[in-house]
PyMOL commands that place a pseudoatom at each C-alpha (Angstrom):
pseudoatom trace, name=CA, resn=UNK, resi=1, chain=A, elem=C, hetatm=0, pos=[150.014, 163.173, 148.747]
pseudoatom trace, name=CA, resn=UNK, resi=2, chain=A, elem=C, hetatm=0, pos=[146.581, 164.438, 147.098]
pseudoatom trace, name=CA, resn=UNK, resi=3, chain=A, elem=C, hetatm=0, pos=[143.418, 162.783, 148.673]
pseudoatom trace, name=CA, resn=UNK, resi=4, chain=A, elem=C, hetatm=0, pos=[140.127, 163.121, 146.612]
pseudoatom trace, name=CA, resn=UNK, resi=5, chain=A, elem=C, hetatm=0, pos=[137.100, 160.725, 147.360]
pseudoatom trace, name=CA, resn=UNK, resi=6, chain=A, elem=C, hetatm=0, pos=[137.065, 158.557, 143.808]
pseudoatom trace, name=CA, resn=UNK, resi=7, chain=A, elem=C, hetatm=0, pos=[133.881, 158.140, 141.701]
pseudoatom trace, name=CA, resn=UNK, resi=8, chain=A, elem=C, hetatm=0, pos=[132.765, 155.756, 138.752]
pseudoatom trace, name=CA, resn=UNK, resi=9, chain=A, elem=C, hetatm=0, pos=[130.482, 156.631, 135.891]
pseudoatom trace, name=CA, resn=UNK, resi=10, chain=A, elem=C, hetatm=0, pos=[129.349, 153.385, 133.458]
pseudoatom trace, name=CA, resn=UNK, resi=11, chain=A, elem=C, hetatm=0, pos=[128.911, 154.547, 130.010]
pseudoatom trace, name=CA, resn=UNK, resi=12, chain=A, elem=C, hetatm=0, pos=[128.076, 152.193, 126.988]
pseudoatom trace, name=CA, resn=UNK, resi=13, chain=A, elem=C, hetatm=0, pos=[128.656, 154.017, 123.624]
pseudoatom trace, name=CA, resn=UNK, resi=14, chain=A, elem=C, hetatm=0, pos=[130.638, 157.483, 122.555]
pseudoatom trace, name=CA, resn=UNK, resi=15, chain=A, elem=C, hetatm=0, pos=[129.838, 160.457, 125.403]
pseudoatom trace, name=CA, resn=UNK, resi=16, chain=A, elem=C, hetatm=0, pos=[130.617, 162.314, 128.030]
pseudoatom trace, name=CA, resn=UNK, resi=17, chain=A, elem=C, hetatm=0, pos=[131.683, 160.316, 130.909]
pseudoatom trace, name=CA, resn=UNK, resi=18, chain=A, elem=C, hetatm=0, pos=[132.404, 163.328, 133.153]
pseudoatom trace, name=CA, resn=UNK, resi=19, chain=A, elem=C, hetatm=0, pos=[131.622, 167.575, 132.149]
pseudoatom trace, name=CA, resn=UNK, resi=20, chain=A, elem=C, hetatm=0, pos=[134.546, 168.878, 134.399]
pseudoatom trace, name=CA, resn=UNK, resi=21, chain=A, elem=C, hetatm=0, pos=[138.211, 169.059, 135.258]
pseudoatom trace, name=CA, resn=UNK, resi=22, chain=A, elem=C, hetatm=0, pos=[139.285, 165.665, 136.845]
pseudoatom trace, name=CA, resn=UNK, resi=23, chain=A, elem=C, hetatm=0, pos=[141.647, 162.761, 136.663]
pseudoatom trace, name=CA, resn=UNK, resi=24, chain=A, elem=C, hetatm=0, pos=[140.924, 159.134, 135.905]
pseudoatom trace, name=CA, resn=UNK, resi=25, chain=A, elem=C, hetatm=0, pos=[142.206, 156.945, 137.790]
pseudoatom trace, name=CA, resn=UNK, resi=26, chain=A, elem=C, hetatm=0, pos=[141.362, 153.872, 136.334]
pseudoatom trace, name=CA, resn=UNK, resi=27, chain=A, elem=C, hetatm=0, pos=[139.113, 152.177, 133.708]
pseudoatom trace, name=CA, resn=UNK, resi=28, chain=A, elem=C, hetatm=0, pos=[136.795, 148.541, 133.807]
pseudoatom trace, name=CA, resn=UNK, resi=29, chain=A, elem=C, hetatm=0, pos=[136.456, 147.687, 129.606]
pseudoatom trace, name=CA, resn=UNK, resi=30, chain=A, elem=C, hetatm=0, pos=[133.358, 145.549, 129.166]
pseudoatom trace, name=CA, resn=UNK, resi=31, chain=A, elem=C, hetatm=0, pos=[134.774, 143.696, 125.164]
pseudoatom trace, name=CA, resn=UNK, resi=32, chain=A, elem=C, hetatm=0, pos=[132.531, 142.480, 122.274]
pseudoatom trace, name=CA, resn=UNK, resi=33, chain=A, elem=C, hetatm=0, pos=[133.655, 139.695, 120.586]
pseudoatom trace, name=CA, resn=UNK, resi=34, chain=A, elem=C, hetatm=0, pos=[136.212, 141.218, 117.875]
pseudoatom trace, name=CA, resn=UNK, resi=35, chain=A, elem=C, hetatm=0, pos=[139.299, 143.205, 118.733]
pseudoatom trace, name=CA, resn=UNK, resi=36, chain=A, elem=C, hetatm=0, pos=[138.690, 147.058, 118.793]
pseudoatom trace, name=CA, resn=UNK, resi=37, chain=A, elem=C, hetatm=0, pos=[140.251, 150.210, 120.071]
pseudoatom trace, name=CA, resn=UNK, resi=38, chain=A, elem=C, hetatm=0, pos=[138.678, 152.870, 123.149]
pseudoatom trace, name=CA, resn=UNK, resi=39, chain=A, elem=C, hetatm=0, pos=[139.305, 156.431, 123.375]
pseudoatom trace, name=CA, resn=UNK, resi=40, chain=A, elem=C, hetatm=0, pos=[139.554, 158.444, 126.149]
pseudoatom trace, name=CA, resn=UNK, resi=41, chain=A, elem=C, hetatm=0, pos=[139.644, 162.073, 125.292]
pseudoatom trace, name=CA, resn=UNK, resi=42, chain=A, elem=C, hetatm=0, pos=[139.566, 165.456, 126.915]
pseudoatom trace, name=CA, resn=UNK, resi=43, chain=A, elem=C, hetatm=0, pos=[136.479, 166.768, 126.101]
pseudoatom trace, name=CA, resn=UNK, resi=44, chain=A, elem=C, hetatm=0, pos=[134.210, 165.969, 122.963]
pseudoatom trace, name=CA, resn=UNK, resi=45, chain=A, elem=C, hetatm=0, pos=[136.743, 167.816, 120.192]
pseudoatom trace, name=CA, resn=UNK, resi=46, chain=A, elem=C, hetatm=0, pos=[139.749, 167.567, 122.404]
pseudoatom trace, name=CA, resn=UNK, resi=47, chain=A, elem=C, hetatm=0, pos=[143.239, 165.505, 122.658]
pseudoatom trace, name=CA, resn=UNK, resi=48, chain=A, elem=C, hetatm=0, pos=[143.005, 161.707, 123.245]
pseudoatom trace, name=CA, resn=UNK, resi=49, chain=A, elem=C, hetatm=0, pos=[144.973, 161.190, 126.000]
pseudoatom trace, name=CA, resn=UNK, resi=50, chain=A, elem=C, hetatm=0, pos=[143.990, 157.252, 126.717]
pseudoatom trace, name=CA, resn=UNK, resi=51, chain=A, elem=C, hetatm=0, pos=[144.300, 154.885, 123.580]
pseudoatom trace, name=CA, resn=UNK, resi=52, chain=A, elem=C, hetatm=0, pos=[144.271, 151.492, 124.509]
pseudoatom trace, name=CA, resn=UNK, resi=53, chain=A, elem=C, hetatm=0, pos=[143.414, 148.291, 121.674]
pseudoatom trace, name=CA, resn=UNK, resi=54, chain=A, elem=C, hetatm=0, pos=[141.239, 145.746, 123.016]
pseudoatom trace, name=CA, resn=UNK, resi=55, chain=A, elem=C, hetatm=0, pos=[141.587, 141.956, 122.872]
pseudoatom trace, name=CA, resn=UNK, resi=56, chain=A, elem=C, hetatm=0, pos=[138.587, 139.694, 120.801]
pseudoatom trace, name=CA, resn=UNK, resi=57, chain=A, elem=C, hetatm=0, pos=[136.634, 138.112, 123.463]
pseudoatom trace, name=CA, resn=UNK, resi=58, chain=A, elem=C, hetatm=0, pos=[134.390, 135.504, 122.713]
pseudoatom trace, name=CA, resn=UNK, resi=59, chain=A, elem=C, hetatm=0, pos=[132.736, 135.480, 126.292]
pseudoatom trace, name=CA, resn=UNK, resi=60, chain=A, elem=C, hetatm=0, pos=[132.915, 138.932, 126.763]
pseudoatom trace, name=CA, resn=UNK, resi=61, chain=A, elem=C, hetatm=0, pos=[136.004, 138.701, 129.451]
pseudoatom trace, name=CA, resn=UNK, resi=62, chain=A, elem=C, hetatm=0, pos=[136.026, 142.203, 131.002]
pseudoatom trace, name=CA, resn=UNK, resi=63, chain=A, elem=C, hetatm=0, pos=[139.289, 143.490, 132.026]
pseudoatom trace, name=CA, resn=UNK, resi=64, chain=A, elem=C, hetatm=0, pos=[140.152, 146.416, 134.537]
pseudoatom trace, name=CA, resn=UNK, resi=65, chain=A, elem=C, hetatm=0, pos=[143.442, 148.764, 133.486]
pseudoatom trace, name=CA, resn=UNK, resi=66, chain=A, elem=C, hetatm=0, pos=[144.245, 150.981, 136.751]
pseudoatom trace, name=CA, resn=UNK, resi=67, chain=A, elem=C, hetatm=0, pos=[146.260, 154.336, 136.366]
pseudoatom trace, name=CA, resn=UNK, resi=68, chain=A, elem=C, hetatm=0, pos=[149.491, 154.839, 137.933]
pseudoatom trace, name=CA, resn=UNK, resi=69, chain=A, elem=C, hetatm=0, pos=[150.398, 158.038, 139.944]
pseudoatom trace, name=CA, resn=UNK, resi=70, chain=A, elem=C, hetatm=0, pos=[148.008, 160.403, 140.438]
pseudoatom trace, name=CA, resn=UNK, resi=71, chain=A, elem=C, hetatm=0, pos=[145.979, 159.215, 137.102]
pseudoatom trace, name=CA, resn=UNK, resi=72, chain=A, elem=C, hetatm=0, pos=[145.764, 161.250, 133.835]
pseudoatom trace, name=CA, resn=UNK, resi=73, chain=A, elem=C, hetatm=0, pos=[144.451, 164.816, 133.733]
pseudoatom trace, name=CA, resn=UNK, resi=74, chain=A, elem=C, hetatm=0, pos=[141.668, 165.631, 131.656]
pseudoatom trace, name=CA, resn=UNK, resi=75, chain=A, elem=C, hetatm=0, pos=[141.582, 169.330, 131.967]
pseudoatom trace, name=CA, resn=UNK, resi=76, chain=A, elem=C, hetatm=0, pos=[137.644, 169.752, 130.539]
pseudoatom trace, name=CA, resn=UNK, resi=77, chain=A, elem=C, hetatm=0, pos=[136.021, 167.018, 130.995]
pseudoatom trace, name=CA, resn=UNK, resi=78, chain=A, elem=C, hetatm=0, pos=[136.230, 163.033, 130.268]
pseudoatom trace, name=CA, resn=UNK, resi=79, chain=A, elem=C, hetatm=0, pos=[134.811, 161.845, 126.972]
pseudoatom trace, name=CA, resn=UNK, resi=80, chain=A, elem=C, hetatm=0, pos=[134.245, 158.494, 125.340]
pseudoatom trace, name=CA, resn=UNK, resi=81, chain=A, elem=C, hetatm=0, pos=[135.606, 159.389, 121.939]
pseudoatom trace, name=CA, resn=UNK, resi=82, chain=A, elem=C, hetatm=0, pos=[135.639, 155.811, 120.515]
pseudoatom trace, name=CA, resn=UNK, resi=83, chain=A, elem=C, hetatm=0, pos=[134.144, 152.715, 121.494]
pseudoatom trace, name=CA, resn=UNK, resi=84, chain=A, elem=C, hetatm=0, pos=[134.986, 150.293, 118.616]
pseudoatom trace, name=CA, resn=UNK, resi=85, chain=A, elem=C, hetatm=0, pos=[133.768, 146.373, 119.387]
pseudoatom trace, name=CA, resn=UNK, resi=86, chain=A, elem=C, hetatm=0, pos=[133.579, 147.823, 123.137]
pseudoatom trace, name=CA, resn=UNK, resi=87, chain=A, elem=C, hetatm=0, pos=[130.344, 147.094, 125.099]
pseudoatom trace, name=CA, resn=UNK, resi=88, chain=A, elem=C, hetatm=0, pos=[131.145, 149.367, 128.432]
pseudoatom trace, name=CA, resn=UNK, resi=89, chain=A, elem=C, hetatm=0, pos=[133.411, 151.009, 130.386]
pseudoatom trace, name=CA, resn=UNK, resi=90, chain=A, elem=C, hetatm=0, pos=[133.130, 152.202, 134.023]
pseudoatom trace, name=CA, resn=UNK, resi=91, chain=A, elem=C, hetatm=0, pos=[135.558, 154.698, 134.571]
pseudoatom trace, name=CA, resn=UNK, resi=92, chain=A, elem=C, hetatm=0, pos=[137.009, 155.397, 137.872]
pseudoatom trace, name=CA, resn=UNK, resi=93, chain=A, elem=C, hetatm=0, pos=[138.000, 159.244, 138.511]
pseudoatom trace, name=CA, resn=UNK, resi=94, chain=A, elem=C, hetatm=0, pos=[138.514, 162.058, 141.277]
for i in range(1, 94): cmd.bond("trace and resi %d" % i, "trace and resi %d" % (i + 1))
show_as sticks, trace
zoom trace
C-alpha cells in the first residue's frame, strides 16, 4: 500500500491548484446558486481527467466527492480548468 502525507489547496476561480506530479484524492465543491460543471485537468492545456456537473444550490450546500483507490493521476500538475456557477473547491492530494 502507498503512504504519502495528503495536502489541500482552496482555489476559487480557473488555476493551478498544484505545479507538479501528484494524485487527488478527493475534492470539497463550494456551489453558486445555478447548476454548473468543474474541471479538473492535468495541467493548464492538458486532458480533463475529473468532470463532474454540479447541483443548483440556493444556500450554497457544499458537497465533498472523495476518490477511490489510490486517487487520479495528474502527471503535470492539477489545474482548475472550469469553474462554471462554482464558488470553491479545496482539493485534497498527495
Amino acid at each position: 500500500m502507498m503512504q504519502t502525507d495528503v495536502k489541500s489547496a482552496y482555489v476559487d476561480s480557473a488555476t493551478t491548484v498544484y505545479d507538479a506530479a501528484t494524485r487527488v484524492k478527493g475534492v470539497y465543491v463550494y456551489v453558486g446558486s445555478g447548476a454548473g460543471v468543474l474541471e479538473l485537468s492535468d495541467g493548464a492545456s492538458g486532458t480533463v481527467l475529473l468532470k463532474m456537473a454540479t447541483p443548483a444550490s440556493s444556500t450554497g450546500n457544499p458537497f465533498y466527492i472523495p476518490v477511490p483507490g489510490e486517487g487520479i493521476k495528474f502527471n503535470t500538475g492539477v489545474y482548475a480548468k472550469t469553474m462554471t456557477n462554482v464558488a470553491s473547491i479545496t482539493v485534497f492530494y498527495g
